[in-house]
N, C-alpha and C positions, 0 to 999 in steps of 0.2 A: 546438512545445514549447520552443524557441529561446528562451532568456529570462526565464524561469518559473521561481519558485524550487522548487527540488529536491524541496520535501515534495510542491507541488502535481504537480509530475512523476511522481513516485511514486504517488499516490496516483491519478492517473489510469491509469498504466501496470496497477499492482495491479484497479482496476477494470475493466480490456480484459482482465488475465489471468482474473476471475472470470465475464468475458459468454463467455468462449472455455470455460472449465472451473468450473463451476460449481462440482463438488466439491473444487476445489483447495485442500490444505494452506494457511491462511490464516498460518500461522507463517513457511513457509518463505517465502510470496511478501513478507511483510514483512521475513524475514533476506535474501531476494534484493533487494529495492527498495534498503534501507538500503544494500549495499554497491554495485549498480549506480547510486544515484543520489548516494553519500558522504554519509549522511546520520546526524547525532548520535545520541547513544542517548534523547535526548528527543523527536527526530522521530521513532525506531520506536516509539517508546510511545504517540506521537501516533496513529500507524498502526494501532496496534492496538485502542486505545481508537474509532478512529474503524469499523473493521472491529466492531467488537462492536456497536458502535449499528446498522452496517448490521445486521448481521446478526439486529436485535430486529425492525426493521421488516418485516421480510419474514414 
């Protein structure tokens, strides 16, 4: 993950935490991501926006 910018880090780690706990709070893993990985408040929107699409395909 060395190297990768922050959002893509995030946005991976939030997907490990969703394969481990499926029912997992989708809010909080985005307010955890954004401050574990420093990330603007347009990258959490990213985050969340991108969370809802996951969340249509299934």
């Amino acid at each position: 993950m060395a190297g990768e910018a922050p959002i893509t880090q995030a946005v991976k780690w939030i997907e490990d935490q969703l394969v481990d706990n499926p029912g997992a709070d989708r809010i909080k893993l985005v307010d955890e991501a954004s401050r574990r990985f420093d990330l603007s408040p347009l990258d959490a929107d990213f985050l969340f926006r991108h969370l809802a699409e996951r969340a249509k395909k299934k």
